[in-house]
Structures are given as structure tokens and as C-alpha cells.
The first five atom37 places (N, CA, C, CB, O) and aatype in JSON, in Angstrom:
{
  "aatype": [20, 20, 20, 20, 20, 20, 20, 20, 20, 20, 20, 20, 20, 20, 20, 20, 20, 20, 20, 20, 20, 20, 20, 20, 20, 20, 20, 20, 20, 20, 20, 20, 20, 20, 20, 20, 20, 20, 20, 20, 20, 20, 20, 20, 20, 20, 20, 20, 20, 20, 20, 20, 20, 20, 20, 20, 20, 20, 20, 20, 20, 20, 20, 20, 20, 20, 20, 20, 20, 20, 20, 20, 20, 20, 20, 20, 20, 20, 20, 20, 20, 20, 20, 20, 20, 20, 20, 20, 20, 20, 20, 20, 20, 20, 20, 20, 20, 20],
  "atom_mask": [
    [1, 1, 1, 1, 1],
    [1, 1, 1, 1, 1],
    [1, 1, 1, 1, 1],
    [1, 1, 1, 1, 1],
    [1, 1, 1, 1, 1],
    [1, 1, 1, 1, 1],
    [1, 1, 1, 1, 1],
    [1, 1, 1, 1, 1],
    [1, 1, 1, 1, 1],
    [1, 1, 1, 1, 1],
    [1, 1, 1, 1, 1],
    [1, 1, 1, 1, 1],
    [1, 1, 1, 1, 1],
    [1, 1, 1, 1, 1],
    [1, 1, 1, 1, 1],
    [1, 1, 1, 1, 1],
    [1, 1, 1, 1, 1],
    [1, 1, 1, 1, 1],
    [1, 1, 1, 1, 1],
    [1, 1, 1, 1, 1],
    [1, 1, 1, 1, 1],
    [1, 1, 1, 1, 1],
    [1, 1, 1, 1, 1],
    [1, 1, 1, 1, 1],
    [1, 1, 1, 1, 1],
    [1, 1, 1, 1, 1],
    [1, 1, 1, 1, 1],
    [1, 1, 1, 1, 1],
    [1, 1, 1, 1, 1],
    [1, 1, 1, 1, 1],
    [1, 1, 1, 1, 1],
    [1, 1, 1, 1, 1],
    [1, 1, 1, 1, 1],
    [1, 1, 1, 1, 1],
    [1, 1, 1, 1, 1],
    [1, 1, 1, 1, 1],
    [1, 1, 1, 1, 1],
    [1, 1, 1, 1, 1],
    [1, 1, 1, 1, 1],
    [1, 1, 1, 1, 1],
    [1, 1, 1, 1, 1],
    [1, 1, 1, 1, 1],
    [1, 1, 1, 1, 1],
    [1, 1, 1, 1, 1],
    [1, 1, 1, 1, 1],
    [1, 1, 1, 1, 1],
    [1, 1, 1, 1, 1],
    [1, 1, 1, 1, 1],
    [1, 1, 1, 1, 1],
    [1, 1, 1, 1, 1],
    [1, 1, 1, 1, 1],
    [1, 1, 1, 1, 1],
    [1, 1, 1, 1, 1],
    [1, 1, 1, 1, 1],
    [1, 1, 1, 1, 1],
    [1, 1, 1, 1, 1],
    [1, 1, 1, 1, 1],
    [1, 1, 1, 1, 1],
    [1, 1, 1, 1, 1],
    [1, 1, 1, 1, 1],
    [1, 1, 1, 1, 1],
    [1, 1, 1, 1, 1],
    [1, 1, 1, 1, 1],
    [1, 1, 1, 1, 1],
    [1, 1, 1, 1, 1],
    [1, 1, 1, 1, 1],
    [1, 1, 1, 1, 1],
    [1, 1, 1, 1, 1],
    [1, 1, 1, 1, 1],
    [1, 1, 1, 1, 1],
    [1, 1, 1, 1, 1],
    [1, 1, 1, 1, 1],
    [1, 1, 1, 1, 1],
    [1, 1, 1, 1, 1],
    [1, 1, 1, 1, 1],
    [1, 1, 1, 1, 1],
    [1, 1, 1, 1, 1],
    [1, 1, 1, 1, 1],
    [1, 1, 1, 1, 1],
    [1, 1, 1, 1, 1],
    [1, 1, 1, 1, 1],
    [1, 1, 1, 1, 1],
    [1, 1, 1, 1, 1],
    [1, 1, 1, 1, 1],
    [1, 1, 1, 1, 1],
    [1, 1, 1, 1, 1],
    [1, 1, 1, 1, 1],
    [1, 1, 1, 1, 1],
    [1, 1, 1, 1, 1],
    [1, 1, 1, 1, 1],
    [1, 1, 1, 1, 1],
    [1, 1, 1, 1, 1],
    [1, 1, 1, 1, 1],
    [1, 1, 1, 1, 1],
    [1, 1, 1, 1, 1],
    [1, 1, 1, 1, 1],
    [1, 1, 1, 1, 1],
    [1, 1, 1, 1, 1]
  ],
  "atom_positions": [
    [[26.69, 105.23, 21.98], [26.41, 104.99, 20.57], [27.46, 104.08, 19.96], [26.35, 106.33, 19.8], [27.0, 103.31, 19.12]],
    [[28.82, 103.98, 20.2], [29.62, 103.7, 19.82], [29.85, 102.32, 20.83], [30.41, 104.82, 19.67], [31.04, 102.05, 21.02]],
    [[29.39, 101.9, 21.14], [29.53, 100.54, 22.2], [28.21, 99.83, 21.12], [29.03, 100.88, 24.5], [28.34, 98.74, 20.56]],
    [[27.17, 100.57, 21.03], [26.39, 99.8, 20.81], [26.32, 99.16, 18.95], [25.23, 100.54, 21.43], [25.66, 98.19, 18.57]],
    [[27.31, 100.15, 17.98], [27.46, 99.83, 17.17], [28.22, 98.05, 17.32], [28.0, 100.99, 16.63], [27.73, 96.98, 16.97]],
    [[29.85, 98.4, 18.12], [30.13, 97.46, 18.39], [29.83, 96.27, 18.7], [30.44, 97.66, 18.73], [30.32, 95.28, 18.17]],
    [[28.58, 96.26, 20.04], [27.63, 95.41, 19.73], [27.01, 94.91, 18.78], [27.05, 95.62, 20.1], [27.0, 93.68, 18.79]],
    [[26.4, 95.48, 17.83], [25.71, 95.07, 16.63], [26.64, 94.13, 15.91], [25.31, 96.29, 15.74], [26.45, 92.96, 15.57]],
    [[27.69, 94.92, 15.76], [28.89, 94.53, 14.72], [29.16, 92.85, 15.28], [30.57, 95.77, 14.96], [29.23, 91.87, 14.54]],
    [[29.27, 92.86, 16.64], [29.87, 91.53, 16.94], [28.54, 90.46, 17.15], [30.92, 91.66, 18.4], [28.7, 89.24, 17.09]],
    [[27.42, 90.99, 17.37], [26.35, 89.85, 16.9], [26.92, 89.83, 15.48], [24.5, 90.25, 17.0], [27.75, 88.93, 15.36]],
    [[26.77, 90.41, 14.61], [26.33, 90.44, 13.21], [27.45, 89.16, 12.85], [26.52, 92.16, 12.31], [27.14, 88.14, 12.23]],
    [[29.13, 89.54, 13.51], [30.02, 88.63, 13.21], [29.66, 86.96, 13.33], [31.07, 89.0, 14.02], [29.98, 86.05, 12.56]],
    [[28.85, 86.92, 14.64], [29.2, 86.04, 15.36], [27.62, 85.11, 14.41], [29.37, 86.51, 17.29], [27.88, 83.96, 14.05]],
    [[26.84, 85.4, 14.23], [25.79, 85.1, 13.24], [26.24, 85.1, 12.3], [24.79, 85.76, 13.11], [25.29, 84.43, 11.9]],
    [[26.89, 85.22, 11.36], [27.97, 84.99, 10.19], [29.24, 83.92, 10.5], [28.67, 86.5, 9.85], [29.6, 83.1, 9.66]],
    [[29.64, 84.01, 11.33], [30.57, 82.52, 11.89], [29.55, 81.47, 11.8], [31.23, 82.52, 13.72], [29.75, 80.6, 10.96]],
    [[28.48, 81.4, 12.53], [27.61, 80.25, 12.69], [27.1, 79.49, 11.62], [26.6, 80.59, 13.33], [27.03, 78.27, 11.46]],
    [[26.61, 80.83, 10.63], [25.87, 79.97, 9.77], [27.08, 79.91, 8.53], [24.2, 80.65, 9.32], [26.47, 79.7, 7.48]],
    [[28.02, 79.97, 8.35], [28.72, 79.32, 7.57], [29.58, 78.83, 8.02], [29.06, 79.78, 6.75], [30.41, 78.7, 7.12]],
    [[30.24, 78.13, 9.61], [30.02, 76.78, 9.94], [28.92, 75.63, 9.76], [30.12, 76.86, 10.95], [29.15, 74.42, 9.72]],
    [[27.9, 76.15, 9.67], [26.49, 75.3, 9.66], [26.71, 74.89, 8.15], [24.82, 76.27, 10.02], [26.62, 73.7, 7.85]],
    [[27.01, 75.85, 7.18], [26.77, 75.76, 5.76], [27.94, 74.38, 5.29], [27.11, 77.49, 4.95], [27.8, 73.41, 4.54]],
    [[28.98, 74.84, 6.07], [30.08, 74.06, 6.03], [30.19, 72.56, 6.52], [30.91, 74.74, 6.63], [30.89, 71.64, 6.12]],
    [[29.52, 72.61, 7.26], [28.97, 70.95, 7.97], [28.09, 70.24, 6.93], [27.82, 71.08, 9.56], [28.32, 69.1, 6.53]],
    [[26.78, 71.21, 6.39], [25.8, 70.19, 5.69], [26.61, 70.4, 4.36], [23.93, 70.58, 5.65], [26.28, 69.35, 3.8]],
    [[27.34, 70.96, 3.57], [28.13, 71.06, 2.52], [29.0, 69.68, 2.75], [28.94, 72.51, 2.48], [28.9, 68.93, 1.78]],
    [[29.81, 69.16, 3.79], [30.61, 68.32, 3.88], [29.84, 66.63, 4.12], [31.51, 68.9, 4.98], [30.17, 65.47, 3.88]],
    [[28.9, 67.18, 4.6], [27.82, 65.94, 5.13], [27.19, 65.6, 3.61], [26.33, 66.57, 6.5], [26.91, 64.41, 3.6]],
    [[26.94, 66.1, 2.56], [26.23, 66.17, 1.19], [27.45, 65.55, 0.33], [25.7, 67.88, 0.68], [27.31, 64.78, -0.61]],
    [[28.05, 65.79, 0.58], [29.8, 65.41, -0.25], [30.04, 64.15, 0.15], [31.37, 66.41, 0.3], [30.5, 63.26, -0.56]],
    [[29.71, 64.06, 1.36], [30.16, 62.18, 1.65], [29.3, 61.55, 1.23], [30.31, 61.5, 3.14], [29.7, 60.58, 0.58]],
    [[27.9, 61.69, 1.32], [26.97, 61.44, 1.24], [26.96, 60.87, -0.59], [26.22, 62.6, 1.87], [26.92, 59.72, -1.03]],
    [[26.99, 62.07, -1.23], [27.26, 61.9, -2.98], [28.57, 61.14, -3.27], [27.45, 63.51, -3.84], [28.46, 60.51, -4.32]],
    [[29.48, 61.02, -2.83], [30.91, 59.99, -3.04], [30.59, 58.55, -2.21], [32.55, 60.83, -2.21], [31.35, 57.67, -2.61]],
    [[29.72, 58.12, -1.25], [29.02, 57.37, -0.89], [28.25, 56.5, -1.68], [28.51, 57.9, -0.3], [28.46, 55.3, -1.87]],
    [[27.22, 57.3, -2.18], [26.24, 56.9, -3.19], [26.96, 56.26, -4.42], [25.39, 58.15, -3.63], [26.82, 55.12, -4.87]],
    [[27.93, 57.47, -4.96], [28.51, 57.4, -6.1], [29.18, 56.1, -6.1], [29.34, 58.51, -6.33], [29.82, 55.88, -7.13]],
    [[29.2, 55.12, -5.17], [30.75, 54.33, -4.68], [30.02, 52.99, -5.07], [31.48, 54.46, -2.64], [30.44, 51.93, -5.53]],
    [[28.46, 53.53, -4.62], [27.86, 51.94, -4.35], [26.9, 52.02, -6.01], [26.51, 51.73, -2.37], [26.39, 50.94, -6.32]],
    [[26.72, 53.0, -6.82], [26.24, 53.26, -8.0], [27.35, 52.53, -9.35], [26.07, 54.95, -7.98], [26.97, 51.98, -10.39]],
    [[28.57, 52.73, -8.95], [29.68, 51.82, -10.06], [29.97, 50.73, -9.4], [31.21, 52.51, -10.51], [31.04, 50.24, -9.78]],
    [[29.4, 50.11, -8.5], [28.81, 48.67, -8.27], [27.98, 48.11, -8.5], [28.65, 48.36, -7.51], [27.98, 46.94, -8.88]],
    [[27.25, 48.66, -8.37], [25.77, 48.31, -9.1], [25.98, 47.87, -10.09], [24.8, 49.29, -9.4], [26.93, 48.37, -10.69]],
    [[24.86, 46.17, -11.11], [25.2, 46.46, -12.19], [23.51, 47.31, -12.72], [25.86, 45.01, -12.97], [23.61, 48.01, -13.72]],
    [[22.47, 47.24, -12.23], [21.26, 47.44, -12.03], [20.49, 48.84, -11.67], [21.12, 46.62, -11.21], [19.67, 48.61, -10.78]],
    [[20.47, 49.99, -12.0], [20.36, 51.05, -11.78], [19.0, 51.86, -11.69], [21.09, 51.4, -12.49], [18.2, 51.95, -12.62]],
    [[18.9, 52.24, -10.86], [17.22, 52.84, -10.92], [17.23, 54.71, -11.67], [16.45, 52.9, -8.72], [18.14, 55.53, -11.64]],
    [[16.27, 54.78, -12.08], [16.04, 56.25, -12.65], [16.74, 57.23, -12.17], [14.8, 56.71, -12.49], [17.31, 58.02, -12.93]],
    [[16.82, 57.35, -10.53], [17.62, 57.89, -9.91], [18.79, 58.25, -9.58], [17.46, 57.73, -9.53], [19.33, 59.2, -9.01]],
    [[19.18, 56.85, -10.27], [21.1, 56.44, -9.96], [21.61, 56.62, -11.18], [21.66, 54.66, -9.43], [22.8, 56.87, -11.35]],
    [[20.77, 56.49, -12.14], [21.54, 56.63, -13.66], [21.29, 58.33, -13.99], [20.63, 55.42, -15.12], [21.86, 58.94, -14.9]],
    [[20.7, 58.67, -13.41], [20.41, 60.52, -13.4], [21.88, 60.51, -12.55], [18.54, 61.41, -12.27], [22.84, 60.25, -13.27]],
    [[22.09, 60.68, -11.59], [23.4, 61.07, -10.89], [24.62, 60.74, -11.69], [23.53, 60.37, -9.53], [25.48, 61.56, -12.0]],
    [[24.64, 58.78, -12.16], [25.76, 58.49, -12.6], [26.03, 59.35, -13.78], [25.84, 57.15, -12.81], [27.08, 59.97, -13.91]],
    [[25.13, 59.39, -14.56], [25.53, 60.54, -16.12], [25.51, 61.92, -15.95], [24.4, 60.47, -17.43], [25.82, 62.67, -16.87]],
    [[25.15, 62.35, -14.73], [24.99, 63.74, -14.3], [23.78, 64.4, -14.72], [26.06, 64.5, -14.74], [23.72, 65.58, -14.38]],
    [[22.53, 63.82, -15.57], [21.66, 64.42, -15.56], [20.61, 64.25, -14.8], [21.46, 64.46, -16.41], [20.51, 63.52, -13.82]],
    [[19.44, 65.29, -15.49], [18.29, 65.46, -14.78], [17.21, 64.23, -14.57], [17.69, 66.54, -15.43], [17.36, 63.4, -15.47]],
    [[16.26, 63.9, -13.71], [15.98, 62.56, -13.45], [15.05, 62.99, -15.11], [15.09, 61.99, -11.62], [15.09, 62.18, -16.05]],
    [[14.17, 64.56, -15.24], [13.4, 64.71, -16.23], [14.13, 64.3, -16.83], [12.86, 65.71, -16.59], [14.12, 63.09, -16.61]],
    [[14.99, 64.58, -17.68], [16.33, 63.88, -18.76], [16.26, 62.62, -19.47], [17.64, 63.57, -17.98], [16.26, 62.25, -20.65]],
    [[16.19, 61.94, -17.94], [16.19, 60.46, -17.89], [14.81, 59.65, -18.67], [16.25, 60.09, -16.25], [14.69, 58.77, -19.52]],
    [[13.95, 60.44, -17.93], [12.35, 59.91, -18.14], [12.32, 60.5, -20.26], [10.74, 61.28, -16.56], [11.91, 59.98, -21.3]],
    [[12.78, 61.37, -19.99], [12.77, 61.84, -21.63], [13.1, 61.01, -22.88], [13.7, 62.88, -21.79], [12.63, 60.72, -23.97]],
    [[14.71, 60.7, -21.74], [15.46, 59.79, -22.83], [14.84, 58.4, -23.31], [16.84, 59.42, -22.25], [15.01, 57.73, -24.33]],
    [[13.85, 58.19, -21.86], [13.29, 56.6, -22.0], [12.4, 56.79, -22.81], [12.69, 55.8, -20.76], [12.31, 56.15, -23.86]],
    [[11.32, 57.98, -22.32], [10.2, 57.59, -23.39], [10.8, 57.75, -25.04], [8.76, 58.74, -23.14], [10.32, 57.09, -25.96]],
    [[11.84, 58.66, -25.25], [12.14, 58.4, -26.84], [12.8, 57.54, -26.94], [12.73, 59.31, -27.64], [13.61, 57.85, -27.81]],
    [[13.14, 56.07, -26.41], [13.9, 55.43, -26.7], [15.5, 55.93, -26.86], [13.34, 54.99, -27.58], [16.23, 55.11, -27.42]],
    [[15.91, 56.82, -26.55], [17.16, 57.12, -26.73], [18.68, 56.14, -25.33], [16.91, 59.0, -26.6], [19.9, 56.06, -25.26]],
    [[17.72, 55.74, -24.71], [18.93, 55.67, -23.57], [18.39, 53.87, -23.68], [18.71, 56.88, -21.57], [17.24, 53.54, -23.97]],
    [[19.42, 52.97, -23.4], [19.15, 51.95, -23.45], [18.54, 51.38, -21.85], [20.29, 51.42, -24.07], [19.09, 51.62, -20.77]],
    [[17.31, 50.58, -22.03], [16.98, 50.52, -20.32], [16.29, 49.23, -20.65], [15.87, 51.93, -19.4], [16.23, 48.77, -21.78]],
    [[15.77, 48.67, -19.54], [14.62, 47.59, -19.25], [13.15, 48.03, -18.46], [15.34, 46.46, -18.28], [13.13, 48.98, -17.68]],
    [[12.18, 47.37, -18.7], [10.71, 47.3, -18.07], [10.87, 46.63, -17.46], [9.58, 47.04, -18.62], [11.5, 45.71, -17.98]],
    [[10.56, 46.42, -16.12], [10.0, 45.28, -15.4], [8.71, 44.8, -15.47], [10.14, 45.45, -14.25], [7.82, 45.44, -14.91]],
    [[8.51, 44.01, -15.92], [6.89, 43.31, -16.53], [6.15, 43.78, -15.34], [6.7, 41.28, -16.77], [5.23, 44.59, -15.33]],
    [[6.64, 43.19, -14.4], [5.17, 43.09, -13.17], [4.78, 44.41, -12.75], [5.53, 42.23, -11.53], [3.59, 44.51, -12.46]],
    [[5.67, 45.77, -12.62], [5.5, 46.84, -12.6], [5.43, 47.72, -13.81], [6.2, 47.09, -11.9], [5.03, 47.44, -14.94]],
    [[5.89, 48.8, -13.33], [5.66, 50.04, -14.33], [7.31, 50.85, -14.11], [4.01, 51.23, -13.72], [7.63, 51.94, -14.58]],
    [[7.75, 50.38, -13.68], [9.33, 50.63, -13.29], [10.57, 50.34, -14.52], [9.67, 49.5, -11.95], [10.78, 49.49, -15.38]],
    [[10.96, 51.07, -14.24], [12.05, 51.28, -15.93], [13.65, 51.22, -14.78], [11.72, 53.73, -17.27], [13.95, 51.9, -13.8]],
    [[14.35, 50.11, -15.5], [15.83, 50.27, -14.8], [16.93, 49.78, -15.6], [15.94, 49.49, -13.43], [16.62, 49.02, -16.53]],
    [[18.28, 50.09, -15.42], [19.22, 50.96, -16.46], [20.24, 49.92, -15.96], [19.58, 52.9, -16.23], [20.62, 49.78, -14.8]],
    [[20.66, 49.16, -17.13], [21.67, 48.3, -17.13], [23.24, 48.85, -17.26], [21.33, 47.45, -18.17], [23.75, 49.21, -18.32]],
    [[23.94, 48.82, -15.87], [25.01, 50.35, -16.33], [26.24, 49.97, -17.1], [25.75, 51.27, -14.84], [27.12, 50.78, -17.38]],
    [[26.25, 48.17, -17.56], [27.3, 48.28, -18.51], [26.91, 48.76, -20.26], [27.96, 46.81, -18.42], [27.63, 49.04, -21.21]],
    [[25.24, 48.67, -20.06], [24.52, 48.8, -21.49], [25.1, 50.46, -21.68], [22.44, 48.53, -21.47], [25.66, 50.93, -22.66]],
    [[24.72, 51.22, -20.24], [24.61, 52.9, -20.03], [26.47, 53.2, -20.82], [24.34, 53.51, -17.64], [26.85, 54.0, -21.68]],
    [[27.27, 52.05, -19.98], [28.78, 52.47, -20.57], [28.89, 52.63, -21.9], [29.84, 51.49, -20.31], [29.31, 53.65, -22.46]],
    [[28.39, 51.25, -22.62], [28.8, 51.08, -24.25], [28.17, 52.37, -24.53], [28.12, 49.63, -25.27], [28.98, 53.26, -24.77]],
    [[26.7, 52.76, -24.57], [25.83, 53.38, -25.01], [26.94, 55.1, -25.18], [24.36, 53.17, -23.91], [26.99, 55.83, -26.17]],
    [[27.63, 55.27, -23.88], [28.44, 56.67, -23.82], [29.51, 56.33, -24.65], [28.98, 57.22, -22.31], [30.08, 57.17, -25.34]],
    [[29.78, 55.32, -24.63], [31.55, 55.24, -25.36], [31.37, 54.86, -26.75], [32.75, 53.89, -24.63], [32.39, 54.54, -27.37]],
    [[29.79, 54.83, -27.61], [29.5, 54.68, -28.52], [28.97, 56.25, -29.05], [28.74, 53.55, -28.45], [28.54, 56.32, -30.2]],
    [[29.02, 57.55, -28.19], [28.75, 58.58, -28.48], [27.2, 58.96, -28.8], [29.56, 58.74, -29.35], [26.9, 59.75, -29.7]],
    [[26.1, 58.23, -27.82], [24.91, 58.63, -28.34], [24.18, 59.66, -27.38], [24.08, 57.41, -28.61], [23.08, 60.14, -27.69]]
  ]
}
């Protein structure tokens, strides 16, 4: 009885090592990944829905919100239906408090 607790106990450990090594890999892999992104986003001067959601930290809904009320300063692209975010307009726009 007492072997086999042990047993249990040291699967149970050893399945708890694994998956938070595992957690710890895609946690570190997501982090480069976002400081990556982030690196080539304050290069950009041209920003898609996507990138200006990350760069300001909000939600992409947020984003789409802010556009349709006119609140966030952006561009149309005529030939499409595509909306994209000029990120020195996005700077003034924050350091003007709106």
C-alpha cells in the first residue's frame, strides 16, 4: 500500500515537472515572440488594426470601436475596406490626452 502511494506520488510529481516546464517554454517562446513583434511595431510607421491594438494595449474590439466613432485617428484605403493607423498620428493623438 505504501509503495504504491509512493508511486502515485512520484507520477503525480513527475507530471507536474513536465507540464510546467512545457508551460515555461511556450510562456518564454510568447515573450520573444511579443518583444519581437513589439520591436518591428515602433518601426513601423504604418500600422494595421492588429498592431495598433497591441501597441496601445487594447482590444482589437476597442480598436474597431474607436474607428467607427471616429475617436482614434486612422486612414481608409480606397481600393479596400481596410482601415490603417498612422503611429506618429497614434503618438500625438496619446500625448494630446484623447
Amino acid at each position: 500500500m505504501e509503495q504504491a502511494k509512493k508511486r502515485r506520488l512520484t507520477l503525480y510529481d513527475s507530471i507536474k515537472e513536465t507540464s510546467t516546464k512545457k508551460y515555461r517554454e511556450e510562456k518564454d517562446g510568447c515573450d520573444s515572440q511579443l518583444k519581437a513583434r513589439m520591436e518591428i511595431i515602433v518601426v513601423k510607421r504604418w500600422l494595421s488594426v492588429d498592431e495598433v491594438a497591441l501597441y496601445l494595449g487594447m482590444s482589437v474590439h476597442t480598436i474597431y470601436e474607436k474607428t467607427s466613432k471616429k475617436e482614434i485617428p486612422f486612414k481608409k484605403i480606397p481600393s479596400s475596406n481596410r482601415s490603417v493607423f498612422d503611429r506618429l498620428a497614434i503618438d500625438k493623438w496619446i500625448n494630446e490626452g484623447k
